[in-house]
One Martini backbone bead per residue (centre of mass of N, CA, C, O) as a GRO file, in nm:
protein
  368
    1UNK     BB    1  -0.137  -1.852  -0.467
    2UNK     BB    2   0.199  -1.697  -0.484
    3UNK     BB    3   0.535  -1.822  -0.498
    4UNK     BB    4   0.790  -1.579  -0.587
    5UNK     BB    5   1.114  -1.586  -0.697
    6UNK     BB    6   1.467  -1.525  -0.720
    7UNK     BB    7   1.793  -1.580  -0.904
    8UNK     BB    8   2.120  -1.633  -0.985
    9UNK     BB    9   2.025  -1.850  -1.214
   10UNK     BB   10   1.778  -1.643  -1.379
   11UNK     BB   11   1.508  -1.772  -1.232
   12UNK     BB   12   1.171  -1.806  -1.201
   13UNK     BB   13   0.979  -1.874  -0.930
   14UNK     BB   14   0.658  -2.118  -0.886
   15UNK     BB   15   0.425  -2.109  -0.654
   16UNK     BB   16   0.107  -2.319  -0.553
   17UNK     BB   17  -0.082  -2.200  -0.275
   18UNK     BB   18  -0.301  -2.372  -0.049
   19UNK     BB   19  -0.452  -2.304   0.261
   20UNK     BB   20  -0.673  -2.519   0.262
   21UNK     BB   21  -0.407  -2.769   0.165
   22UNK     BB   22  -0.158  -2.744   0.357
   23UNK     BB   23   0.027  -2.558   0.241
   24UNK     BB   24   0.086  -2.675  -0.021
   25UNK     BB   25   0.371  -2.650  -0.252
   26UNK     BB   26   0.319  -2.621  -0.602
   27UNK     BB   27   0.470  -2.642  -0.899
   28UNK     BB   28   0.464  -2.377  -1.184
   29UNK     BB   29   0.708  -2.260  -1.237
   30UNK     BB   30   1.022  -2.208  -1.482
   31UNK     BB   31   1.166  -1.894  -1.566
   32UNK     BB   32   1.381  -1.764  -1.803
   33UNK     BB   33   1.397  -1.430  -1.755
   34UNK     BB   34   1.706  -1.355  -1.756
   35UNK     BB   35   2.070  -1.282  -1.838
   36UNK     BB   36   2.067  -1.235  -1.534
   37UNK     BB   37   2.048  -1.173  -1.227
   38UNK     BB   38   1.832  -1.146  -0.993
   39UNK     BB   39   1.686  -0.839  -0.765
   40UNK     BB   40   1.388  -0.803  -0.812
   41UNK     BB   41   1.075  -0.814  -0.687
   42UNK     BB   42   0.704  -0.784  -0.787
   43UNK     BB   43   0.322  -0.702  -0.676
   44UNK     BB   44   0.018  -0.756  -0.757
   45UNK     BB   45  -0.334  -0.815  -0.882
   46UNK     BB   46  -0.138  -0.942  -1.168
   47UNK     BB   47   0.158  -0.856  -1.159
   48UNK     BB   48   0.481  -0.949  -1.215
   49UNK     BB   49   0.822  -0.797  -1.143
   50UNK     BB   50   1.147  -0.808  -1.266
   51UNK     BB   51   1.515  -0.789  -1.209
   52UNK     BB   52   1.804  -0.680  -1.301
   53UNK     BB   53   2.173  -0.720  -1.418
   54UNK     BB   54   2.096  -0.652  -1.707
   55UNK     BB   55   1.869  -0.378  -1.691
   56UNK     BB   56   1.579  -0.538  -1.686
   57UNK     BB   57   1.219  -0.537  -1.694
   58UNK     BB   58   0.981  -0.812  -1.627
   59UNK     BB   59   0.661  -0.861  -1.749
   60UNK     BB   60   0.387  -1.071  -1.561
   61UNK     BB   61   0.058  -1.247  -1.643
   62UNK     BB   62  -0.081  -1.424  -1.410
   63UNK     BB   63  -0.385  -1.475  -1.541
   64UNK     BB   64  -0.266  -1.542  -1.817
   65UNK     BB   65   0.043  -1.647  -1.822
   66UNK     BB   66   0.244  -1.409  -1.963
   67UNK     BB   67   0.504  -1.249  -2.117
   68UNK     BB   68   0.402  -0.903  -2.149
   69UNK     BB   69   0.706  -0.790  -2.133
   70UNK     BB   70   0.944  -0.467  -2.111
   71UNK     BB   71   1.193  -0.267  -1.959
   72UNK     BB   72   1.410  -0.024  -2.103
   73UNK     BB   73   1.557   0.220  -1.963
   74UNK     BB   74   1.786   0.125  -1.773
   75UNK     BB   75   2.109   0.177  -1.690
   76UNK     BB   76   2.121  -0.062  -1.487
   77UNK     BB   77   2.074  -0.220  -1.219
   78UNK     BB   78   1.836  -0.351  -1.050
   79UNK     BB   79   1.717  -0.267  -0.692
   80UNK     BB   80   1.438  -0.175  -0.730
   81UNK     BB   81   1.076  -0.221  -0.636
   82UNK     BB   82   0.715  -0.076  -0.674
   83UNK     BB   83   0.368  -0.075  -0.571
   84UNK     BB   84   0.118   0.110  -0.664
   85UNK     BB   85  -0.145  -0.061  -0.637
   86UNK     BB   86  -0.250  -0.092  -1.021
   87UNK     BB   87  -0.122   0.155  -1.177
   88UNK     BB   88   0.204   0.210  -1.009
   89UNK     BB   89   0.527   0.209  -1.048
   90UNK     BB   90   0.872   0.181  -0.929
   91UNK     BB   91   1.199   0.243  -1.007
   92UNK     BB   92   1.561   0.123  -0.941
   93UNK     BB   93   1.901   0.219  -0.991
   94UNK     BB   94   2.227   0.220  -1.059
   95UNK     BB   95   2.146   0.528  -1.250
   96UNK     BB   96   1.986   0.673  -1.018
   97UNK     BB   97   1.708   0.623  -1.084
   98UNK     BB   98   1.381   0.702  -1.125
   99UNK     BB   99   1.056   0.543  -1.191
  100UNK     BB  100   0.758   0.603  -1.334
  101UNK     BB  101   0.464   0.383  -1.398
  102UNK     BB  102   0.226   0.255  -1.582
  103UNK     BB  103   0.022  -0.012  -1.565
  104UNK     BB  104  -0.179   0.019  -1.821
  105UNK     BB  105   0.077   0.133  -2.047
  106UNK     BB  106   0.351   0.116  -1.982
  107UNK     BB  107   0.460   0.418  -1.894
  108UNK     BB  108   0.681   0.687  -1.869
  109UNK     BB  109   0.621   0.933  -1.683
  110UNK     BB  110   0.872   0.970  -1.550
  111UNK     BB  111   1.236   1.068  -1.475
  112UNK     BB  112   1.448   1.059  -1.229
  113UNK     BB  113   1.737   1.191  -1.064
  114UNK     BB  114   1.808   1.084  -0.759
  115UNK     BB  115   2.124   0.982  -0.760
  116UNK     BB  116   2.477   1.022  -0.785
  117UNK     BB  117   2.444   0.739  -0.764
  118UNK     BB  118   2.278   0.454  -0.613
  119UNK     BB  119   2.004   0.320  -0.621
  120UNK     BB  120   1.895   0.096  -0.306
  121UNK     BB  121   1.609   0.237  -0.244
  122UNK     BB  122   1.221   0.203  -0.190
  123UNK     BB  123   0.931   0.392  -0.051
  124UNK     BB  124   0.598   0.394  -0.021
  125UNK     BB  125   0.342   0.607   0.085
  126UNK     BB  126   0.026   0.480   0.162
  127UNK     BB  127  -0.065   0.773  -0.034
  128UNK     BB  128   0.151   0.767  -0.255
  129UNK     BB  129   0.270   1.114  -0.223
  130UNK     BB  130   0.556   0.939  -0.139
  131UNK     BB  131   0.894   0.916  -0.118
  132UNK     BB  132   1.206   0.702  -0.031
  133UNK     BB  133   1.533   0.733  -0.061
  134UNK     BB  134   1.833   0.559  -0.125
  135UNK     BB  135   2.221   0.598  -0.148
  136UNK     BB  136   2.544   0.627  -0.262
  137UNK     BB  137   2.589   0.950  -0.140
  138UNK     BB  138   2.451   0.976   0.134
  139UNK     BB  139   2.123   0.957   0.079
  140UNK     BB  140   1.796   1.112   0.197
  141UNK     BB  141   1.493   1.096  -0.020
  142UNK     BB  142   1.178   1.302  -0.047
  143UNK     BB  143   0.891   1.244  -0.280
  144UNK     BB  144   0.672   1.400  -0.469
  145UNK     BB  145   0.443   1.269  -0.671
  146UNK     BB  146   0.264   1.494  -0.741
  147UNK     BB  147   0.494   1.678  -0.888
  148UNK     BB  148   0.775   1.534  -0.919
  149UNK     BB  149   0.980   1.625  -0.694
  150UNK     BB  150   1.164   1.721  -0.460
  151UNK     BB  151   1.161   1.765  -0.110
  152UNK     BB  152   1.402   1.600   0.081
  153UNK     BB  153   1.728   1.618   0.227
  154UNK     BB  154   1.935   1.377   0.379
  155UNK     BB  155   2.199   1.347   0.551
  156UNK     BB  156   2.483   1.038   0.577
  157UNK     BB  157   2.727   0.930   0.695
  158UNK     BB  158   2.614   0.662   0.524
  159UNK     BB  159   2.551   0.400   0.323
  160UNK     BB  160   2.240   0.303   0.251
  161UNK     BB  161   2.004  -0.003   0.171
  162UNK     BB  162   1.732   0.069   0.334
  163UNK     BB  163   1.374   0.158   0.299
  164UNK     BB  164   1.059   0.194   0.541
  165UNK     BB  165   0.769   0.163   0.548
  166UNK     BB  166   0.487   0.165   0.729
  167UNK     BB  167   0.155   0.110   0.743
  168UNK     BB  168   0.058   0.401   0.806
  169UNK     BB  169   0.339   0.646   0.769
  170UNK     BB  170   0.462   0.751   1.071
  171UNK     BB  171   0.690   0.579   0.967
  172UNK     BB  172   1.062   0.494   0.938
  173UNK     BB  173   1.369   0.298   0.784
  174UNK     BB  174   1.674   0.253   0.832
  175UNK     BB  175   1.949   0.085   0.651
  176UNK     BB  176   2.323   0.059   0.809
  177UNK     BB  177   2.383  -0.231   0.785
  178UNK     BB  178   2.381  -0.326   1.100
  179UNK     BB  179   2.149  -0.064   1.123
  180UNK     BB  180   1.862   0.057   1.275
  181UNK     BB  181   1.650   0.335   1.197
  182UNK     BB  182   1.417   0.542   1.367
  183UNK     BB  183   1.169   0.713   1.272
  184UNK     BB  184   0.942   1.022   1.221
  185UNK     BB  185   0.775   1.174   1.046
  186UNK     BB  186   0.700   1.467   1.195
  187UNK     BB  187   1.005   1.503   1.302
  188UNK     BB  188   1.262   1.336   1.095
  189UNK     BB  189   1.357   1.162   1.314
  190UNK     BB  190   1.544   0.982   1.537
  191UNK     BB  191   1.367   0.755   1.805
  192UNK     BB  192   1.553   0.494   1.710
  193UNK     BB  193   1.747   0.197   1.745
  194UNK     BB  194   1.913  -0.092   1.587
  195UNK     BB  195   2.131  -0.347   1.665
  196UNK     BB  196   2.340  -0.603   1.503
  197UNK     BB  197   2.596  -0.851   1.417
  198UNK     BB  198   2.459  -0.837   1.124
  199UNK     BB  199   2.361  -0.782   0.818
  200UNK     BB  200   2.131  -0.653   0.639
  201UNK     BB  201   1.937  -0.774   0.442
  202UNK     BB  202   1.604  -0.780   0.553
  203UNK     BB  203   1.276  -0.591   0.588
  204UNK     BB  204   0.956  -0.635   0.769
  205UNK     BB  205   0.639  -0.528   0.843
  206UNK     BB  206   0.378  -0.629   1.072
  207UNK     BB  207   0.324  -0.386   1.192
  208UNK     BB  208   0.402  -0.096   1.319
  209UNK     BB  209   0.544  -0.198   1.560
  210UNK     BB  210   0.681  -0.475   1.394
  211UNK     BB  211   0.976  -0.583   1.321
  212UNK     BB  212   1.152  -0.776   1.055
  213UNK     BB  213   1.468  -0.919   1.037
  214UNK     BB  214   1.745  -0.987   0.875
  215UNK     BB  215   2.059  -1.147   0.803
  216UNK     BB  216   2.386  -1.296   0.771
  217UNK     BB  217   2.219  -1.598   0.867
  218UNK     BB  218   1.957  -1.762   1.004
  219UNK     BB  219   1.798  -1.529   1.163
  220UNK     BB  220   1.543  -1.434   1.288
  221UNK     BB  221   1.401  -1.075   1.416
  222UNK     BB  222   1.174  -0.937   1.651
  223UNK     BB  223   1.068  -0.608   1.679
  224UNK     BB  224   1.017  -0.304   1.890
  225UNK     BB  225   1.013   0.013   1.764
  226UNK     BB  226   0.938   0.176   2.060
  227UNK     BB  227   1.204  -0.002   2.235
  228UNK     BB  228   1.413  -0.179   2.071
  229UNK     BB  229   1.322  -0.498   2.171
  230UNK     BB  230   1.357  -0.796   2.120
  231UNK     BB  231   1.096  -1.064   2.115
  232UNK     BB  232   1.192  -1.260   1.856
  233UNK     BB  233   1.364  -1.569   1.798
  234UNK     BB  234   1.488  -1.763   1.445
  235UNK     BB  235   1.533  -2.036   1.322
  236UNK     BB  236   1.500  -2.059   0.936
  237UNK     BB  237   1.763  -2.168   0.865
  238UNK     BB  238   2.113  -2.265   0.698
  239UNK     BB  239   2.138  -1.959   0.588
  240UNK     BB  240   2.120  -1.685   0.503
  241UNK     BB  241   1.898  -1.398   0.413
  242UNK     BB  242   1.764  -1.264   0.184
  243UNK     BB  243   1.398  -1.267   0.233
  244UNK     BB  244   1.108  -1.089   0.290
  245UNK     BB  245   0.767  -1.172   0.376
  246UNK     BB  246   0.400  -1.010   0.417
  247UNK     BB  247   0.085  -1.159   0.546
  248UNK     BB  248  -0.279  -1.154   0.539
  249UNK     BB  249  -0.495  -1.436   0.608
  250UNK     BB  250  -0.753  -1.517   0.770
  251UNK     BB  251  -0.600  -1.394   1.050
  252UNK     BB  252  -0.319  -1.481   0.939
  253UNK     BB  253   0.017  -1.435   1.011
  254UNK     BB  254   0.279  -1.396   0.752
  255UNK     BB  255   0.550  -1.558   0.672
  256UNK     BB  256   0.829  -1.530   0.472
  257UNK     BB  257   1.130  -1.701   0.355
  258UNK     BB  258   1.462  -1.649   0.206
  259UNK     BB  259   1.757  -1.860   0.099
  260UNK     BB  260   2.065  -1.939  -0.003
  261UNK     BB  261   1.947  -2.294   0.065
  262UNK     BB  262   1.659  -2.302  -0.131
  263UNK     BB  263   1.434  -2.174   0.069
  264UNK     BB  264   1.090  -2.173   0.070
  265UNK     BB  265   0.903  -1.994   0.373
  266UNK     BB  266   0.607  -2.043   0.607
  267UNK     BB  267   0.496  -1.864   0.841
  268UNK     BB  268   0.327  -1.844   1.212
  269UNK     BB  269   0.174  -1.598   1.356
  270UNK     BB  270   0.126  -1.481   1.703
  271UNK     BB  271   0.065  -1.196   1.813
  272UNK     BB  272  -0.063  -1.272   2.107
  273UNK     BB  273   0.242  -1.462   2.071
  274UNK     BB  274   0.559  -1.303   2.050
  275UNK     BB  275   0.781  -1.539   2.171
  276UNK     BB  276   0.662  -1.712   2.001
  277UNK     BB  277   0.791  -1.927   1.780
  278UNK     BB  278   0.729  -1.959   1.475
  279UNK     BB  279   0.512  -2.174   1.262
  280UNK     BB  280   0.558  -2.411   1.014
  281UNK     BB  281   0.368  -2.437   0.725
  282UNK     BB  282   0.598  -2.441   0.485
  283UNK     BB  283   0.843  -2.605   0.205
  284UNK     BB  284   1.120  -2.519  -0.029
  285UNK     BB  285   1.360  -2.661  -0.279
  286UNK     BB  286   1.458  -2.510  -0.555
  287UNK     BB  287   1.820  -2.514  -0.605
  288UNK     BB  288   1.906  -2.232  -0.524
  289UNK     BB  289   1.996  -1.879  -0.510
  290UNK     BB  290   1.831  -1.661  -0.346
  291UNK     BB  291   1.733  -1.282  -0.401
  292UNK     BB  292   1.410  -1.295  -0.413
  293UNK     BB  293   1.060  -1.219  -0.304
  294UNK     BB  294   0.698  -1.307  -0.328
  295UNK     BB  295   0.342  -1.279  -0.354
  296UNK     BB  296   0.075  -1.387  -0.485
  297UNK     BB  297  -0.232  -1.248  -0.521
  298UNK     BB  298  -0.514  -1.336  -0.670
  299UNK     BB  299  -0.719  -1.152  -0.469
  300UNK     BB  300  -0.806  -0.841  -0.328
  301UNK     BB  301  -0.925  -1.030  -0.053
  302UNK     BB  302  -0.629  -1.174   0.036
  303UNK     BB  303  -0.545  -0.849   0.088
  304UNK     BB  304  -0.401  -0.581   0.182
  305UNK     BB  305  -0.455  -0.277   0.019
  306UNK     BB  306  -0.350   0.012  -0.150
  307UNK     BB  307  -0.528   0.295  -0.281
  308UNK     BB  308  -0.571   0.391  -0.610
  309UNK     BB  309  -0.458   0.733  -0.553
  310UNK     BB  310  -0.245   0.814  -0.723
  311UNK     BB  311  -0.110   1.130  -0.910
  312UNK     BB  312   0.113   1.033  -1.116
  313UNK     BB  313  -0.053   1.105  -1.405
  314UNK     BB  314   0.010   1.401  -1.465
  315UNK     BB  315   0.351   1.295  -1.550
  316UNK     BB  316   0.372   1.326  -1.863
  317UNK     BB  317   0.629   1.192  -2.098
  318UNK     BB  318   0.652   1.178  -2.453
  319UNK     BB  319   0.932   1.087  -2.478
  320UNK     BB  320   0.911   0.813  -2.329
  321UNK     BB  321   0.985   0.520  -2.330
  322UNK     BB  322   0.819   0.249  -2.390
  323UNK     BB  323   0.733  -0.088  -2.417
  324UNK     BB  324   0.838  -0.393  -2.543
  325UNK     BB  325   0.576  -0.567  -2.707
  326UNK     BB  326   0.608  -0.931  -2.542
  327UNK     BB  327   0.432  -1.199  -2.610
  328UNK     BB  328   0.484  -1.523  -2.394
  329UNK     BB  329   0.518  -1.820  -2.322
  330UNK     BB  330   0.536  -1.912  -1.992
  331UNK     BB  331   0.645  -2.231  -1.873
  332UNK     BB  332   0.387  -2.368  -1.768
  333UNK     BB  333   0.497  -2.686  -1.594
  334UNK     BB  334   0.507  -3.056  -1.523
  335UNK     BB  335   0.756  -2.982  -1.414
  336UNK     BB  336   0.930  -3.081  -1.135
  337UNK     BB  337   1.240  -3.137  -1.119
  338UNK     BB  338   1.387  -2.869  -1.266
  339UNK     BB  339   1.630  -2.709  -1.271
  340UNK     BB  340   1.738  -2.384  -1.284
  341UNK     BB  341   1.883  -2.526  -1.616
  342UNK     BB  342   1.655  -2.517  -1.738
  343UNK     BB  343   1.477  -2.341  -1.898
  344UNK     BB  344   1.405  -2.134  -2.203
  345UNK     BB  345   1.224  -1.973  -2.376
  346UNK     BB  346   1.398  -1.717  -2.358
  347UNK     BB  347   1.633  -1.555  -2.575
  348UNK     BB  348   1.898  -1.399  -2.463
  349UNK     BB  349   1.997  -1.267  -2.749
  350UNK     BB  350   1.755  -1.097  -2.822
  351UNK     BB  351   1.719  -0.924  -2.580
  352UNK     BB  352   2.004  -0.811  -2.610
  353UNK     BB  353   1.928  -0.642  -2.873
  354UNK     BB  354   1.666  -0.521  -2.819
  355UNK     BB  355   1.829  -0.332  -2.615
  356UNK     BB  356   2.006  -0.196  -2.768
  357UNK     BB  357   1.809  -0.045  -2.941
  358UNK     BB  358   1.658   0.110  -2.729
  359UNK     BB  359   1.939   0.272  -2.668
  360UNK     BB  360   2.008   0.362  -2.942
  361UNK     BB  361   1.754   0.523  -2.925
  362UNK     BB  362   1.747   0.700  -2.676
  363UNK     BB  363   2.008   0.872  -2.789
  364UNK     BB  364   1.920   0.985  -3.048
  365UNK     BB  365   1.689   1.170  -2.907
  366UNK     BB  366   1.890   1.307  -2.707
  367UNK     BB  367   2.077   1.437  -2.927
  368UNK     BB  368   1.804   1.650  -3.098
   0.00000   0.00000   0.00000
């Protein structure tokens, strides 16, 4: 199991915890994945995928340890990331589009133009078939992944910064700066609100009906989601909380929590006492400014997957440019003490030249 990280000092952080042994996280790897900070990170069962405010996804392959490639497509920074199974990944950017991709040969299967302004945030539904996006636009967007194209657009009053499905699919939640909507499928409406004190950094299910909330603060908050009752609340940190994240391991409810003050935290939840808070796994002091976190789990039994049936691989566009493949090795390293301003694998000005050319390429084909 690996706890990875990213921050504005551009640094990829992976931690390898054994819960066998005490969840103490040792040092495995620093590297420099990107020329600007980075803004989401994403998992599946082999794959860490990471996003910047550069334009570019990079991906690393987690059981080889190397560096697999890059997705140049966006134009504008990445702001979300999401896989669906094994097979497909979505992403959005600043540049308003969402892209579907092949997870097995890297290729851009879609690419939809999401929204007037910044995609901000999206959520794939447990089936695969449907997918929520937020933007600046003030709109929430249903889509069919089925056929690839719009299904349902709702205006909203504010923009949008979060939009989640819950882990069955039958609800999900909009967040407006410092307030969750909370939705129902199947009447599209809402059924209930929680308002915070202040902005929502990041949410997390933990259960079809526990919502776990974080804001610009230091306190985690446990809600009941259809009676919109705070259950539990607790300092997790000593700054902000940038990122959510949780899983289940051997019957216990894990939470993982990221903060500007440079710590990633696992507490164990207990679902059957949750008013009491939750106790603290293990901790870790990256000395970084961190901006996103994910779990990678080493093997598919340990954790609940979603079943790789999504069926967006019908729509390949045969225009659309592949990834530049450059495998390379990752830093994976003895050195425990190296901070943010440490390694650099990855030269920042290749990167850049190659970014480049590949928008160069891109443009000259749309021209056609």
């Amino acid at each position: 199991m690996e706890l990875v990280g990213g921050c504005y000092e551009q640094i990829l952080f992976g931690f390898a915890v054994r819960p066998g042994q005490n969840w103490t996280p040792i040092p495995d790897f620093t590297h420099h994945a990107h020329t600007a900070s980075l803004s989401a990170v994403a998992v599946n069962n082999r794959y860490v995928v990471t996003g910047s405010r550069d334009e570019t996804i990079q991906i690393y392959d987690m059981k080889k340890k190397i560096e697999h490639g890059a997705l140049l497509h966006h134009n504008g920074t990445i702001t979300c990331l999401e896989f669906y199974g094994n097979a497909h990944l979505l992403s959005g950017a600043e540049d308003g589009l969402i892209c579907i991709w092949d997870t097995k040969r890297w290729e851009c299967l879609k690419s939809i133009k999401a929204h007037k302004g910044h995609v901000t945030s999206l959520s794939i539904h447990p089936s695969g078939k449907l997918a929520l996006s937020v933007g600046t636009d003030k709109t929430l967007r249903t889509w069919n992944l089925v056929e690839g194209r719009s299904a349902f657009i709702k205006n909203l009053k504010q923009n949008a910064h979060i939009v989640k499905w819950s882990p069955s699919g039958e609800k999900y939640v909009v967040v407006v700066n410092n307030k969750v909507d909370v939705y129902k499928l199947e009447t599209a409406s809402v059924s209930g609100a929680i308002t915070t004190e202040k902005r929502i950094s990041s949410v997390r299910f933990i259960t079809d009906s526990l919502l776990a909330i974080a804001g610009d603060d230091e306190v985690i908050r446990l809600y009941d989601c259809d009676s919109q009752k705070c259950l539990c609340e607790f300092k997790a940190h000593e700054n902000r909380i940038k990122d959510i994240y949780s899983f289940e391991k051997e019957g216990l409810q894990v939470i993982v929590t990221a903060s500007s003050d440079g710590y990633i935290k696992l507490w164990s939840l207990d679902l059957d006492k949750i008013q009491d808070s939750p106790s603290l796994l293990c901790e870790v002091n990256t000395k970084a400014r961190l901006t996103c976190l994910a779990v990678w789990l080493d093997r598919p039994s340990e954790t609940k997957e979603n079943p790789d049936n999504a069926t967006t691989s019908s729509y390949v566009n045969e225009d659309e440019q592949p990834l530049i493949t450059r495998k390379k090795k990752v830093c994976w390293t003895d050195n425990r003490d190296k901070s943010a301003k440490g390694d650099r694998q990855v030269t920042p000005k290749k990167r850049k030249s190659e970014g480049a050319q590949q928008r160069k390429k891109m443009k000259l084909q749309s021209s056609k």
